[in-house]
C-alpha positions as CSV (number, residue, x, y, z in Angstrom):
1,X,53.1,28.6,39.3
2,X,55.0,28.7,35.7
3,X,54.5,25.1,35.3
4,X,50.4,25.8,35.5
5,X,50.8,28.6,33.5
6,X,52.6,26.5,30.7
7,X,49.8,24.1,30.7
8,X,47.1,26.2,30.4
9,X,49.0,27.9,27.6
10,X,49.5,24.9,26.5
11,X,45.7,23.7,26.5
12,X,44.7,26.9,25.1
13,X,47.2,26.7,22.2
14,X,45.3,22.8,21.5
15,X,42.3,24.1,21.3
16,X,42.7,26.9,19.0
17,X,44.4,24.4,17.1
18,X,41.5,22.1,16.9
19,X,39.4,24.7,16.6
20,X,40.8,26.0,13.6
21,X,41.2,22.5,12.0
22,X,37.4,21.6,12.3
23,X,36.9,25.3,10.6
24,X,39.3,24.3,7.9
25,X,37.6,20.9,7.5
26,X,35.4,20.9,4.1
27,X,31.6,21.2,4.4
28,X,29.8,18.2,2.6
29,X,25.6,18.2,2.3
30,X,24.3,15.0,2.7
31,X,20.7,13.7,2.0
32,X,18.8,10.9,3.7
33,X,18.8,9.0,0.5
34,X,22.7,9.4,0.2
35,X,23.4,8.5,3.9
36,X,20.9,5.6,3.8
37,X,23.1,4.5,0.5
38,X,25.8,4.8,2.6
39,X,24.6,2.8,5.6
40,X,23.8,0.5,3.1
41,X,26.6,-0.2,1.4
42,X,29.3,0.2,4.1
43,X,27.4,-0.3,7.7
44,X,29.8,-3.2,9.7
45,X,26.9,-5.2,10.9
46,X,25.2,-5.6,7.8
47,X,28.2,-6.7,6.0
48,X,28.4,-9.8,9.2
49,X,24.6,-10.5,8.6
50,X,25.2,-11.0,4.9
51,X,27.7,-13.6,5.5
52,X,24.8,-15.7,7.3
53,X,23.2,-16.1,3.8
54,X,26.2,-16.6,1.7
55,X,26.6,-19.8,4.9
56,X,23.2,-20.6,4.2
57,X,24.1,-20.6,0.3
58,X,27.2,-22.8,1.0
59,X,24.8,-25.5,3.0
60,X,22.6,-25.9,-0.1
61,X,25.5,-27.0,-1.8
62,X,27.0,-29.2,0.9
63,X,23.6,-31.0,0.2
64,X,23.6,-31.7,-2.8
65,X,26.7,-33.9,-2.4
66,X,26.6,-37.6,-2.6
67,X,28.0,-39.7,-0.3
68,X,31.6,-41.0,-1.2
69,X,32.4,-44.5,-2.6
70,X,35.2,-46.9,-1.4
71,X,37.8,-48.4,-3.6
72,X,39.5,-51.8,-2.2
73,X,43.0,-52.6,-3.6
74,X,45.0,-56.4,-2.6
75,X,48.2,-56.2,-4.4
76,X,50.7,-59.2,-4.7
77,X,53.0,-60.0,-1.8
78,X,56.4,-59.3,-2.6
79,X,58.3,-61.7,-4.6
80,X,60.9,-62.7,-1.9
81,X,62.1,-66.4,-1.3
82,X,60.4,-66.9,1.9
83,X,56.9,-66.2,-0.4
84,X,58.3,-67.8,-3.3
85,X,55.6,-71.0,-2.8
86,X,52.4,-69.1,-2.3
87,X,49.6,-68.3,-4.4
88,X,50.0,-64.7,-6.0
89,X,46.9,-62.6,-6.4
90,X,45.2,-58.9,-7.0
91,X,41.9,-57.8,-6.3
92,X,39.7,-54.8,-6.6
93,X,36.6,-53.5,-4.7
94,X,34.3,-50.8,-5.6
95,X,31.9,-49.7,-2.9
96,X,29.1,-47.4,-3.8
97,X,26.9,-46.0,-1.1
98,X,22.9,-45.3,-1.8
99,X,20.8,-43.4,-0.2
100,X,17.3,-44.3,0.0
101,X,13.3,-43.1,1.0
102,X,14.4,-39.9,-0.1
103,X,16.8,-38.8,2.4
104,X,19.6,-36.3,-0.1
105,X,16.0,-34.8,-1.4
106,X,15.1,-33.7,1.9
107,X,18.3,-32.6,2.9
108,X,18.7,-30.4,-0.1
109,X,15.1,-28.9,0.6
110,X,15.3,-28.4,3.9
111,X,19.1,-26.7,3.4
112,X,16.8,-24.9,0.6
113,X,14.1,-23.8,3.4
114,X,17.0,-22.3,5.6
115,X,18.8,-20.6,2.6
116,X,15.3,-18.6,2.1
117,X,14.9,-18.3,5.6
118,X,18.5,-16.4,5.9
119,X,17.4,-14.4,3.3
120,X,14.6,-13.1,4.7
121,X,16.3,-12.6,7.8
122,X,18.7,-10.3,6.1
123,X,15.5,-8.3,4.6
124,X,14.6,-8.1,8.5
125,X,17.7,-6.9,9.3
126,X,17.6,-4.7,6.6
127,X,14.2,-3.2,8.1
128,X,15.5,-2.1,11.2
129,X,18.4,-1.3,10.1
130,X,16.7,1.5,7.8
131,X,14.4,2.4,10.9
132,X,17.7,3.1,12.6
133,X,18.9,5.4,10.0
134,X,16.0,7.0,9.6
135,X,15.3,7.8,13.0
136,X,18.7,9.3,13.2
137,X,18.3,11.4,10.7
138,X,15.2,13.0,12.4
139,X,17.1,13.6,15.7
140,X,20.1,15.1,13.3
141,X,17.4,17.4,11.0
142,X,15.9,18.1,14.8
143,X,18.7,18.9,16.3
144,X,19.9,21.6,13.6
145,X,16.5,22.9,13.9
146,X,17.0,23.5,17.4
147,X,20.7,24.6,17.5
148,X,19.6,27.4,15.0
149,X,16.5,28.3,17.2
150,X,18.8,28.5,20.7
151,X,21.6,30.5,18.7
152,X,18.8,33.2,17.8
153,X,17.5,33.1,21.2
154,X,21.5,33.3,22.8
155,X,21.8,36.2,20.2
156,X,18.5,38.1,21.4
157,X,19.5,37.5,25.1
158,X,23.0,39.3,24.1
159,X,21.0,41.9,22.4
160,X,19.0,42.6,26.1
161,X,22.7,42.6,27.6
162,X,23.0,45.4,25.6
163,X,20.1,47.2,26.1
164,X,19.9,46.7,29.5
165,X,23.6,48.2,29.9
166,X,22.3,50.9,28.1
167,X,19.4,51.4,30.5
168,X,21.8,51.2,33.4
169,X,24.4,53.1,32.0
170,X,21.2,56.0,31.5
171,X,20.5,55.3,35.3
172,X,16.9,54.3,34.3
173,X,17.8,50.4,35.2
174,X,19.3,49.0,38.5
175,X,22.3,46.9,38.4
176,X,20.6,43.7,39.6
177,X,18.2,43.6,36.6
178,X,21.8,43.9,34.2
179,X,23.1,41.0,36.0
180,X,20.1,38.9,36.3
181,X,20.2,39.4,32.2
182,X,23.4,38.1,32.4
183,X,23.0,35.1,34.2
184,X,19.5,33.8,32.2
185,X,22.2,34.4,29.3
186,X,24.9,32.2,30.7
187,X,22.3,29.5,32.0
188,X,21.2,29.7,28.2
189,X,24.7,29.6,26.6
190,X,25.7,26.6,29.1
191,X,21.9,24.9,27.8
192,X,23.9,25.7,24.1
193,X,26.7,24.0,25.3
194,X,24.7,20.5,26.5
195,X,23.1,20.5,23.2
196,X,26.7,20.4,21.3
197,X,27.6,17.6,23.5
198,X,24.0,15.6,22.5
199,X,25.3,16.4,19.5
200,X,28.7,14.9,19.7
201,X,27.2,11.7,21.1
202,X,24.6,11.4,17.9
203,X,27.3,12.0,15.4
204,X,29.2,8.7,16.9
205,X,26.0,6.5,16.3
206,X,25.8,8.7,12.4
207,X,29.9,7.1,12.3
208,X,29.2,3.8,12.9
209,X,26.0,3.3,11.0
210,X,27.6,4.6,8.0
211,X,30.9,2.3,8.9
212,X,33.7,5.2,9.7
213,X,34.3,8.4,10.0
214,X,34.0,10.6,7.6
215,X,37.0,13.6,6.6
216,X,34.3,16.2,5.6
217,X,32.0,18.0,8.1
218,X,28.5,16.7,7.7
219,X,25.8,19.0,7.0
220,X,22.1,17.1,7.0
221,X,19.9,18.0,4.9
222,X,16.0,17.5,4.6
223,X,12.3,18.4,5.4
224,X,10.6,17.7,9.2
225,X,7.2,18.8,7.8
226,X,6.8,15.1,6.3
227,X,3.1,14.7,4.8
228,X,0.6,12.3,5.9
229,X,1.0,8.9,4.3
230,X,-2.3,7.9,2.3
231,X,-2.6,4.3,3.5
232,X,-5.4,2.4,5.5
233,X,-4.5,0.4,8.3
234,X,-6.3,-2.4,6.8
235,X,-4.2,-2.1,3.9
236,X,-1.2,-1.8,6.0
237,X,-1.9,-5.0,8.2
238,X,-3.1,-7.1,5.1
239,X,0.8,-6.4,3.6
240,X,2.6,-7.0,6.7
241,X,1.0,-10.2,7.6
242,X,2.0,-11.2,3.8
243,X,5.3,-9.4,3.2
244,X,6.8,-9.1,6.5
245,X,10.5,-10.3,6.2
246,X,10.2,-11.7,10.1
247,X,7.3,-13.7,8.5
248,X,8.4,-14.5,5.9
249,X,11.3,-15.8,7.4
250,X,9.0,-17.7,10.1
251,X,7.4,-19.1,7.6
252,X,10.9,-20.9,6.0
253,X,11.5,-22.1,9.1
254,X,8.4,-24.2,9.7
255,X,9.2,-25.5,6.0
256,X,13.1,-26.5,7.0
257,X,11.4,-28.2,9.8
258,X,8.9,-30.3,7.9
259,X,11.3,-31.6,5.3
260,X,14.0,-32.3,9.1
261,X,10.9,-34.3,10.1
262,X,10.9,-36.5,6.9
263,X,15.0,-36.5,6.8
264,X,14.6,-38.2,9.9
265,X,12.2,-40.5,9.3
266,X,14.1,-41.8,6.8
267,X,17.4,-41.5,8.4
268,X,15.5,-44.7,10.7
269,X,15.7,-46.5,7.2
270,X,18.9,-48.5,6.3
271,X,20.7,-47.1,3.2
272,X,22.5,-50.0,1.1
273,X,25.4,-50.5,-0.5
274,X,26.3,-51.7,-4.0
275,X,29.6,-53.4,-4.5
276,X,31.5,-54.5,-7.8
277,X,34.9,-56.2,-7.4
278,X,37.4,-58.2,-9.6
279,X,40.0,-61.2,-8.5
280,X,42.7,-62.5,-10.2
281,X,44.5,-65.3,-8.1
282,X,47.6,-67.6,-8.7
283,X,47.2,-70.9,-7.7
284,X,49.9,-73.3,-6.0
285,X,52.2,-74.5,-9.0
286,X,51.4,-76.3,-10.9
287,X,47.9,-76.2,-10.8
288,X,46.1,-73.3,-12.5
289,X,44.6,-70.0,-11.1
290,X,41.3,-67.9,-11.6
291,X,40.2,-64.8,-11.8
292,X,36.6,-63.2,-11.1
293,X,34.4,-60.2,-12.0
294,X,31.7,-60.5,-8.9
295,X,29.1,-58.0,-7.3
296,X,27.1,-58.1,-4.3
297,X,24.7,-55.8,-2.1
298,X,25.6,-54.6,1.1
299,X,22.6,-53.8,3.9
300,X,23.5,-53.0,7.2
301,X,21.1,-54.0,10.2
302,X,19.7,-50.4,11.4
303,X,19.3,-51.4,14.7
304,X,19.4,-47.2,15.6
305,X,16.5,-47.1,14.3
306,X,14.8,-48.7,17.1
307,X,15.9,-45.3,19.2
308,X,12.8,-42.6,18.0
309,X,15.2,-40.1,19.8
310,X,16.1,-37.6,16.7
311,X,12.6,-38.1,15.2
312,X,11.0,-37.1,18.1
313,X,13.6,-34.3,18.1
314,X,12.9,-33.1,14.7
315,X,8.9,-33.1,15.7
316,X,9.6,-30.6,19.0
317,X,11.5,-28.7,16.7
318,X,8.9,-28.6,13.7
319,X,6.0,-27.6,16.7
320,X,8.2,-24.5,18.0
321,X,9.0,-23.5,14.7
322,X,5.3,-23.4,14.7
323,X,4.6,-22.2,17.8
324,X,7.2,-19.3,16.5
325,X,5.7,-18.4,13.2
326,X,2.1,-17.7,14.8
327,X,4.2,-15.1,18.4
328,X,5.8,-13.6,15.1
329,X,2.7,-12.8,13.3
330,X,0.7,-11.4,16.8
331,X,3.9,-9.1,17.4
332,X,3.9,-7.9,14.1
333,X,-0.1,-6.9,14.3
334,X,0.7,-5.7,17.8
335,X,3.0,-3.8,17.6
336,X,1.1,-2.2,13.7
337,X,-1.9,-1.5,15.4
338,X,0.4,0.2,18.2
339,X,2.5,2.3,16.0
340,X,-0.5,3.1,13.7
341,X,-2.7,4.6,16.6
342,X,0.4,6.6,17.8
343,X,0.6,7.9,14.3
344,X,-3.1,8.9,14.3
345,X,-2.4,11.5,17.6
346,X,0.5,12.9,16.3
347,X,-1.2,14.1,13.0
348,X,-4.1,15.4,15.6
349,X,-1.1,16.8,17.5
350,X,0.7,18.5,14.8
351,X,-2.7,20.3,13.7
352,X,-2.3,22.4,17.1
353,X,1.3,24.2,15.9
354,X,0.5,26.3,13.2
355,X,2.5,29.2,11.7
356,X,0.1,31.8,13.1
357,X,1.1,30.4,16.6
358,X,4.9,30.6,16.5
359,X,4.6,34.2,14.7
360,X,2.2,35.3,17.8
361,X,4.7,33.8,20.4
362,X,7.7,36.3,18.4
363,X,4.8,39.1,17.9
364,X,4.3,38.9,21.9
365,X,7.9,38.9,22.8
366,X,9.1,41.6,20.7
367,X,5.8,43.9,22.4
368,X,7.1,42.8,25.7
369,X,10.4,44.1,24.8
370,X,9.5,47.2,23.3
371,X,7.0,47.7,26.5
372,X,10.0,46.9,28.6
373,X,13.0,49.8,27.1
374,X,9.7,52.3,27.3
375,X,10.0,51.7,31.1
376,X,5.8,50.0,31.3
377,X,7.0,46.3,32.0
378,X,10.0,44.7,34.1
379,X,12.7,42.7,33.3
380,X,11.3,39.4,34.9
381,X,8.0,40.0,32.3
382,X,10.5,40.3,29.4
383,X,12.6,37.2,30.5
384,X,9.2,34.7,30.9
385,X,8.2,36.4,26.8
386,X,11.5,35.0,26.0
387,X,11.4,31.4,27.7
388,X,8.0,30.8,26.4
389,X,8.8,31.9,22.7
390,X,11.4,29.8,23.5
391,X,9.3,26.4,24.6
392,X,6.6,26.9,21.9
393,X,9.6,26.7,19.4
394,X,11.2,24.1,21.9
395,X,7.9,21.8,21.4
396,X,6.7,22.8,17.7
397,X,9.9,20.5,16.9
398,X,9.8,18.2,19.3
399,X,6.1,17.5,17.1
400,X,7.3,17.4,13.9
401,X,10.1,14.7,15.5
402,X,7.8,13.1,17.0
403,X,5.5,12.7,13.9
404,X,8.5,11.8,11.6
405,X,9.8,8.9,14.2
406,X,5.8,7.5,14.5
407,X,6.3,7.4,10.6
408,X,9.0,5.8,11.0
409,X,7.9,2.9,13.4
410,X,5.0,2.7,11.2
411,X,7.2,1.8,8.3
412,X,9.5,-0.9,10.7
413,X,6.4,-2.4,12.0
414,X,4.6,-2.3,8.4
415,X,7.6,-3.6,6.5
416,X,6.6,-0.6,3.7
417,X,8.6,2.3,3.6
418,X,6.3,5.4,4.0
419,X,9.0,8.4,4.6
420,X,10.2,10.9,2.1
421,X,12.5,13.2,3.7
């Protein structure tokens, strides 16, 4: 029995501990342009997908490199008596590889293609990567919304407590309508206490998008009433079929392949090989020696070449490159015209939440209350008031979220950035 009770004064001791170190902490305001500049500049995954470009960049210059020559060296044997009798002679050889039919042009313009192609990639990344952020900044500005609006409801419900021990303590109120107040409180407070967890589990995905934890306490600032965005959906489709990075990149790729396609076609083609030598040779004494300055041509016999196996390669590889470029471009007007027509009903919904409607549902709950300590309505009447104030809040930001995200996957699918914060 003292051993539980150690623990649990132990527990208790931890978390007043923690408690009073995450009041201590320091309170740091954060915009959505300053944690996208973070995400930006420190986010993990973006830092791996930039290496694929500086690869890219190292494979243009790989290409560029010619091939390397060959140099042949005969020395004398050494001068020992058993050799003493036989001829003594050097020689040099120079062996210079050439390519031919183009084959280090294409090499360098297809490496070229890829290089571009990695680059746009990175701008793809780079797009979702910004949707990410931004559509966890919505659920982070939604959430505070929301964890203000259930503290002011938990607060009003504690304000009933009192009331209604009041009432009962006047004799006016039974003691099943005080505890039923209780309990919708403690159902609420527990709903208080889900929503801190939600929270917990959204501040780990703000941690890793911005690459580590942070020593301040975060506090999020911005605007969920986000205006309209003046575009046209022509407009819109006519700049992401031309400036889509996913495209774009597509588009590289079908050009890398072309210039693989003539890189092997050529590679079918026998390079040659220049040589230029020199000889210097002793005759047997005494008759004199020579020496020579000589060059010749090597070409081997490209009997590969026969096999069309990595041409035809190349060519499957050119066609689903291809075949790639046009799946890209329908999934990018796809998925436009989807996000666009999403975006057109939430601006229809948002219309129906109005200021005038949340100050009625507060108007009509605070009657119902004042009805209700005159004695003219019951407690149940005064608890439905207060859950449906509650849900008309509840789903007034669930809209503007819902607006702000569709804004967001407009922008993703678009490839223009059309939120302001």
């Amino acid at each position: 029995m003292m051993v539980r009770k150690l623990i649990l004064m132990g527990c208790l001791l931890i978390m007043i501990t923690a408690k009073s170190l995450l009041a201590q902490r320091p309170v740091q305001e954060i915009t959505f342009d300053d944690f996208l500049q973070t995400v930006l500049s420190n986010n993990l995954e973006l830092i791996v997908e930039n290496y694929n470009v500086s690869i890219a960049e190292a494979a243009v210059a790989a290409a560029r490199v010619f091939e390397d020559p060959e140099l042949e060296m005969i020395f004398p044997v050494f001068d020992e008596d058993e050799f003493s009798g036989f001829p003594r002679n050097i020689e040099f050889e120079m062996e210079i590889p050439v390519e031919l039919f183009g084959k280090r042009r294409n090499r360098i313009r297809q490496a070229r293609a890829e290089n571009y192609a990695a680059r746009a990639q990175l701008d793809d990344f780079l797009r979702y990567l910004r949707a990410d952020a931004a559509r966890t900044y919505v659920d982070l500005l939604t959430h505070q919304l929301v964890s203000q609006r259930m503290n002011l409801t938990m607060n009003q419900l504690n304000e009933l407590i009192e009331v209604n021990q009041a009432l009962f303590n006047a004799g006016e109120i039974g003691e099943i309508d005080l505890i039923q107040t209780r309990l919708e409180a403690r159902n609420f407070q527990a709903e208080i206490f889900d929503l801190r967890t939600d929270y917990a589990e959204l501040m780990g995905e703000v941690y890793f998008l911005m690459g580590g934890i942070t020593s301040d306490s975060l506090v999020f600032t911005g605007d969920l009433q986000i205006s309209p965005s003046l575009v046209t959906y022509d407009e819109l489709r006519r700049q992401t079929l031309e400036n889509r990075p996913d495209i774009l990149a597509a588009q590289r790729k079908v050009e890398a392949g072309e210039f693989a396609v003539k890189l092997a076609r050529a590679e079918r083609l026998p390079d040659i090989s220049l040589i230029l030598g020199y000889h210097n040779e002793d005759a047997v004494r005494p008759g004199p020696g020579f020496s020579a300055v000589y060059g010749g041509l090597i070409i081997p016999l490209k009997f590969s070449g026969l096999n069309s196996g990595g041409f035809r390669m190349s060519r499957f590889e050119l066609d689903q490159a291809d075949t790639e470029l046009s799946a890209t471009m329908l999934d990018a007007e796809a998925g436009l015209q989807t996000a666009w027509q999403k975006y057109q009903l939430l601006i229809q919904k948002r219309l129906l939440f109005t200021e005038s409607i949340l100050q009625d549902a507060e108007r009509v709950r605070d009657a119902i209350v004042y009805s209700y300590q005159r004695g003219d309505l019951s407690l149940l009447e005064v608890l439905e008031a207060q859950r449906t104030m509650n849900e008309v809040y509840m789903n007034y930001y669930e809209t503007l979220s819902q607006f702000a995200v569709s804004l967001v996957e407009l922008s993703k699918e678009s490839g223009q950035w059309l939120v302001e914060f």
